[in-house]
C-alpha positions as CSV (number, residue, x, y, z in Angstrom):
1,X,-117.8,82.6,-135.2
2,X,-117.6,80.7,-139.1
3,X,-118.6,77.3,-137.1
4,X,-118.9,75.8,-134.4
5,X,-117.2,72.8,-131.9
6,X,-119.7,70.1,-133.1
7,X,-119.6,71.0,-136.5
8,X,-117.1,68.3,-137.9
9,X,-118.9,65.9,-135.7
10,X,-122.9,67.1,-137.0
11,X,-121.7,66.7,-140.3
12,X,-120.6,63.3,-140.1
13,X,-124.2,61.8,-138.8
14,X,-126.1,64.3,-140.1
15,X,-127.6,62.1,-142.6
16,X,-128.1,59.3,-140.2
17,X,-130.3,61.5,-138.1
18,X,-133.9,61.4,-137.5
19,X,-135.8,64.4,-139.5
20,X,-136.4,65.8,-136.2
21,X,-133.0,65.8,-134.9
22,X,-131.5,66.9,-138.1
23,X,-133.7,70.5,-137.9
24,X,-132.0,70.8,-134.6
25,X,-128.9,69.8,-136.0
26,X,-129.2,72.3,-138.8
27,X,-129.8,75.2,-136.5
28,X,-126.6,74.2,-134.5
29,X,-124.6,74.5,-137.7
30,X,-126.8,77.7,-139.1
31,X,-126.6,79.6,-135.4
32,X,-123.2,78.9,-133.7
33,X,-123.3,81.9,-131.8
34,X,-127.2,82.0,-130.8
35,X,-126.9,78.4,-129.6
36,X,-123.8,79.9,-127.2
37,X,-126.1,82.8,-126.1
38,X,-130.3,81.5,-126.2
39,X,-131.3,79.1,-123.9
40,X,-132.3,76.3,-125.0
41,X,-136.2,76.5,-125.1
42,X,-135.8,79.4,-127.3
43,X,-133.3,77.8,-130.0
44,X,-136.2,74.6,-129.8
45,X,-138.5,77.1,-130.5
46,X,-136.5,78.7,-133.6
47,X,-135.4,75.4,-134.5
48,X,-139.3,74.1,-134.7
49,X,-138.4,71.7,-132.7
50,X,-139.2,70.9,-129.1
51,X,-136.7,71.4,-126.0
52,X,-137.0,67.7,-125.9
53,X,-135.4,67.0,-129.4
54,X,-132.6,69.2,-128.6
55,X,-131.6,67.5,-125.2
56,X,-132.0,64.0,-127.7
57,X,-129.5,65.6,-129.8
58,X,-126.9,66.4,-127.7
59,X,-126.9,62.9,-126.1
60,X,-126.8,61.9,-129.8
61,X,-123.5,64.0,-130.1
62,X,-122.0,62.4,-127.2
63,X,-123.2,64.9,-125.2
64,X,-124.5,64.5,-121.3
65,X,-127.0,67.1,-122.0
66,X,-127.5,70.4,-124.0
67,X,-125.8,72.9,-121.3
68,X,-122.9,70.9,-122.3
69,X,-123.4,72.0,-125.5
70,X,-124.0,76.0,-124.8
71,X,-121.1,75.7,-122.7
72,X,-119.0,74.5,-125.4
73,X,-120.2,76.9,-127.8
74,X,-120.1,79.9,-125.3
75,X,-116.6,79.2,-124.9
76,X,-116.2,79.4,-128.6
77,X,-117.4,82.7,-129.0
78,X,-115.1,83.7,-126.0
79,X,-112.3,82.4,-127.9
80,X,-113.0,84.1,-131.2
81,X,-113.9,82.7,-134.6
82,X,-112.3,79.2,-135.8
83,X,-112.3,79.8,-139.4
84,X,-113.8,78.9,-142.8
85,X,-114.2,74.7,-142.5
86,X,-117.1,74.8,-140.4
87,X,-119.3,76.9,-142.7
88,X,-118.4,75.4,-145.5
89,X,-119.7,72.2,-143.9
90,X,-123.4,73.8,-143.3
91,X,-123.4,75.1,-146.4
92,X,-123.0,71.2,-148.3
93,X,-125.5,70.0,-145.8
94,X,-127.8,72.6,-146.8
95,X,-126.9,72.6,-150.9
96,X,-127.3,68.9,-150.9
97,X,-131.2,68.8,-149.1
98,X,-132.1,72.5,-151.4
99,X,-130.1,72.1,-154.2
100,X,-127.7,74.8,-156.4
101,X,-130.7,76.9,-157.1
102,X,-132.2,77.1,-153.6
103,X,-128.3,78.2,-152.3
104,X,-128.1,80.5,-155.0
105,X,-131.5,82.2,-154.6
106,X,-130.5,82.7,-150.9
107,X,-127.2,84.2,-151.3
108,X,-128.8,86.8,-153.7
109,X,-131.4,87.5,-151.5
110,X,-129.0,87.7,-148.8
111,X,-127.2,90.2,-150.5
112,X,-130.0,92.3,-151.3
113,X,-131.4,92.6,-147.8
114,X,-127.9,93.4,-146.3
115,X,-127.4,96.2,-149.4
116,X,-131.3,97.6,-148.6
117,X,-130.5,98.0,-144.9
118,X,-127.2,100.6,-146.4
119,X,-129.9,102.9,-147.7
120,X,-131.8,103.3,-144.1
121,X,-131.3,107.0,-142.7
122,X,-129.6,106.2,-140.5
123,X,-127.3,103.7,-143.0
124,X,-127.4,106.9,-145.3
125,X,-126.2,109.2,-142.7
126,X,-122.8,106.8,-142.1
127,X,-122.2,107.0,-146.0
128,X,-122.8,110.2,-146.2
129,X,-120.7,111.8,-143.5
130,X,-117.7,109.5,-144.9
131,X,-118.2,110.9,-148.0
132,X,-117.9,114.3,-146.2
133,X,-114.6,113.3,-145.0
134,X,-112.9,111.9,-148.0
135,X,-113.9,114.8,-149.9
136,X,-112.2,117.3,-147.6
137,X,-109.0,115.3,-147.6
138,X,-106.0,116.8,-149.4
139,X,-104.9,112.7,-150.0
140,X,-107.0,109.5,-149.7
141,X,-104.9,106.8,-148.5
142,X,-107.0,103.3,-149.9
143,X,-105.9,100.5,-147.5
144,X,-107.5,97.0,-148.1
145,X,-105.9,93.6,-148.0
146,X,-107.1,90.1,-148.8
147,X,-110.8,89.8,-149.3
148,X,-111.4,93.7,-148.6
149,X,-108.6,94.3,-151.3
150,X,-111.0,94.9,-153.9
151,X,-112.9,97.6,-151.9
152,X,-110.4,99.7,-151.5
153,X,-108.6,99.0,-154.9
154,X,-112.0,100.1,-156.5
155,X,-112.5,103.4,-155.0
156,X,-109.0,104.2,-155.7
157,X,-109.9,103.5,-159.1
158,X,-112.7,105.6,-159.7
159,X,-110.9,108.6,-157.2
160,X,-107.9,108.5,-159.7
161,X,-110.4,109.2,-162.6
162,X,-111.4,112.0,-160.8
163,X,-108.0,113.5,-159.6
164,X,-104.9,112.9,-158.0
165,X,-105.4,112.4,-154.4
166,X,-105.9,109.0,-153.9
167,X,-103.2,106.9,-152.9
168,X,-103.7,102.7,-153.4
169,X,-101.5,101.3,-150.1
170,X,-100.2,98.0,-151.8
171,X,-98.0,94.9,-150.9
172,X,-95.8,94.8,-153.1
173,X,-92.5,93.9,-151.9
174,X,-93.5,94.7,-148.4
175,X,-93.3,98.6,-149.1
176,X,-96.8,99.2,-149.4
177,X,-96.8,100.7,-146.0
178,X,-94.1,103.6,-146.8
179,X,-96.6,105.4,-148.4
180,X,-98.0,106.8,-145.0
181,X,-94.9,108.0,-144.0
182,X,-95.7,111.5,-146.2
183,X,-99.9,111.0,-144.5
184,X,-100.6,114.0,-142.3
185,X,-103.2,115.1,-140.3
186,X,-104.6,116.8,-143.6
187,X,-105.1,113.8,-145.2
188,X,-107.6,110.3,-144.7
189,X,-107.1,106.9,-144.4
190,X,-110.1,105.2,-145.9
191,X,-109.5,101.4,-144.5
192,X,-111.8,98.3,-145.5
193,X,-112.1,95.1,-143.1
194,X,-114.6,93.0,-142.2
195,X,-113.8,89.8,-139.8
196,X,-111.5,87.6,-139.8
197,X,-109.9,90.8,-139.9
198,X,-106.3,91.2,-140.9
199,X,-103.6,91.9,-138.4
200,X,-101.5,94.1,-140.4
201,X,-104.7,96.3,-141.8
202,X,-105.7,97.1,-138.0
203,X,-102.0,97.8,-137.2
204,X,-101.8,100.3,-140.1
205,X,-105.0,101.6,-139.3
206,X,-103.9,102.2,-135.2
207,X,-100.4,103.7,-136.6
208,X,-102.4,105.8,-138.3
209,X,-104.3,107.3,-135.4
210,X,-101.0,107.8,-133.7
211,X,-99.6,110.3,-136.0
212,X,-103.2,112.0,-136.0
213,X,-104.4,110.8,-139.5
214,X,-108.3,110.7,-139.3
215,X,-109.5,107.0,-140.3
216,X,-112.8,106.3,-141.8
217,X,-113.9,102.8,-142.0
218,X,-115.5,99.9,-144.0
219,X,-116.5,97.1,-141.9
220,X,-118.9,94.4,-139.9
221,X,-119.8,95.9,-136.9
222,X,-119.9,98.6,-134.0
223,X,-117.3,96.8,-131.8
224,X,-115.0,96.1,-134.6
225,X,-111.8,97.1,-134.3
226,X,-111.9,99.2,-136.5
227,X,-115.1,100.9,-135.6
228,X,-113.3,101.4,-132.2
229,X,-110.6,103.8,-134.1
230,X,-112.2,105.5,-136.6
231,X,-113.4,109.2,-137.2
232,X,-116.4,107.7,-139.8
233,X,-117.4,103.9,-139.7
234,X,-119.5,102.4,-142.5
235,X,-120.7,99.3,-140.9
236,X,-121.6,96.3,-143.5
237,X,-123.2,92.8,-142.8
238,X,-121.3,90.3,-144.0
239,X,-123.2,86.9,-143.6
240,X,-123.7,84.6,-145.8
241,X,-125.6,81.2,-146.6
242,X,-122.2,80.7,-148.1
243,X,-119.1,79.6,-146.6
244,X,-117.3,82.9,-146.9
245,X,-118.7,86.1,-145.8
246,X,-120.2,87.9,-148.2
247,X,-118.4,91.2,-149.8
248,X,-121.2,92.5,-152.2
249,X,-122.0,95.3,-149.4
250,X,-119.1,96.7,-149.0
251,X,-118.2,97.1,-152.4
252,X,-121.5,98.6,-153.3
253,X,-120.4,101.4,-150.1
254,X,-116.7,101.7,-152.1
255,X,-119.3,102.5,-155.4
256,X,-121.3,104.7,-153.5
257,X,-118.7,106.3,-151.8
258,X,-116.6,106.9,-155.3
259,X,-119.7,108.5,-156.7
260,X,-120.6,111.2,-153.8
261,X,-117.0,112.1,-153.7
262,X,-116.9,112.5,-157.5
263,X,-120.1,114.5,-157.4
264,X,-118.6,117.0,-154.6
265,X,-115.7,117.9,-157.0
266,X,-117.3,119.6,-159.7
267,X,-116.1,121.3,-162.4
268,X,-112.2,119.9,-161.2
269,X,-113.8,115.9,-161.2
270,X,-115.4,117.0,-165.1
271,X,-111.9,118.3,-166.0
272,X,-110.2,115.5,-164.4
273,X,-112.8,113.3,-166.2
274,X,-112.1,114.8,-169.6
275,X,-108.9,114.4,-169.3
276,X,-108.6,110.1,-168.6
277,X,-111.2,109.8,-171.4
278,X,-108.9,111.8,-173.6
279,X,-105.8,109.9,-172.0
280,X,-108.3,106.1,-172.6
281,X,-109.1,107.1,-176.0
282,X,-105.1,107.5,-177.3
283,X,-104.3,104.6,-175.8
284,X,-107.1,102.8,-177.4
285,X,-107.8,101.3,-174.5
286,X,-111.6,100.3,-174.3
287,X,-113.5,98.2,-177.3
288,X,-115.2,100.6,-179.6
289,X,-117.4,98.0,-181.5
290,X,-117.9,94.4,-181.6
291,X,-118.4,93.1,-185.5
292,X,-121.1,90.7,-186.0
293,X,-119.4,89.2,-189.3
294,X,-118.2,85.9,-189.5
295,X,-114.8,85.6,-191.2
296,X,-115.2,84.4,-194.8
């Protein structure tokens, strides 16, 4: 869940608030689904706040009381996610009482902690086993649309440097789809979504397990839909002090995925390699040098 049922209204008196309520306030905007799920001594507690303050602010909200609240919230979370508004609400509140650098600093260290937690063993073992599968594969089917676009686009990328079986599933004219009608059972479909996920990239994905093509997965979590289908799941976190989720992770699995499968083709991914540098190099397609001269 991106936000929750108070948001809208929190943001509106936020900056009337006393500094007490306003640390409860933030953690109802930070923790949408925590305040649907703790009780309400332990979100005080998280909050630094005491149970006391958080009753206060729910009366403040119009509120008879914080159950009220959890109730609202927990039918939220029942209900599914309510989009991108919300967050992008929390994350003015807290840009305007840190500042650009603070929301900055936090979004890269953000990052950073979600790629660290890839290279884990167990994180490693995921990646690696995917890898496995890909590599096998007579054809790579790359399937990723709106924000996971670019994961998929850029392992197709670096597998068509390295040969010819990777296939880029795109929209164009609404025939991207047709590609899978030559997929068999010999071949994967390496799929990338994280939540909101998109209808047609999960519909693809469970066609695809119909006609017995093995899927192997990049996406946010163990009861994804996704994860639910597929032969291999890489899972990624995708949060974010940001608004929108956060898609560094899971292109740093597409990179790392690229790179094993590259390495597991030997001297056919050196040939292949050879070959689009020679290919690059007649087309004179990458800068040589850059002149430091100024024009007389």
């Amino acid at each position: 869940m991106d936000r929750g049922p108070l948001t809208e209204r929190i943001i509106q008196t936020f900056d009337d608030m006393p500094t007490q309520l306003q640390a409860g306030a933030r953690y109802v905007l930070d923790r949408p689904r925590d305040v649907a799920l703790l009780s309400m001594r332990e979100q005080a507690r998280q909050a630094g706040v005491q149970p006391a303050t958080m009753t206060r602010l729910a009366k403040r909200l119009g509120m008879d009381g914080y159950d009220e609240v959890r109730e609202l919230y927990a039918a939220a979370v029942r209900d599914g996610g309510l989009g991108f508004a919300g967050k992008a609400g929390v994350q003015v509140i807290s840009q305007k009482l840190k500042g650009d650098k603070a929301l900055a600093a936090d979004m890269l260290a953000s990052i950073g902690h979600q790629i660290q937690k890839l290279a884990t063993p167990a994180g490693l073992e995921r990646l690696a086993n995917a890898a496995r599968a890909l590599a096998s594969a007579r054809r790579i089917y790359c399937l990723g649309l709106r924000s996971s676009h670019s994961i998929a686009w850029h392992l197709h990328y670096v597998l068509s440097l390295v040969g010819d079986r990777s296939v880029h599933i795109e929209g164009i004219g609404a025939t991207g789809s047709d590609v899978l009608a030559r997929a068999t059972p010999k071949d994967v479909l390496l799929v990338a979504s994280v939540m909101p996920y998109t209808r047609l990239t999960i519909e693809l994905s469970e066609y695809a397990v119909t006609q017995g093509i093995p899927v192997v997965a990049v996406t946010d979590s163990e009861v994804a839909p996704l994860a639910q289908i597929a032969q291999h799941a890489v899972i990624v976190s995708t949060e974010s002090p940001s608004f929108f989720h956060a898609m560094s992770p899971a292109f740093a699995v597409a990179e790392v995925l690229g790179a094993i499968i590259a390495g597991r083709g030997g001297d056919a991914a050196l040939a292949s390699l050879r070959h689009s540098d020679g290919h690059l190099a007649a087309l004179n397609t990458h800068l040589k040098s850059r002149s430091n001269k100024k024009p007389s």
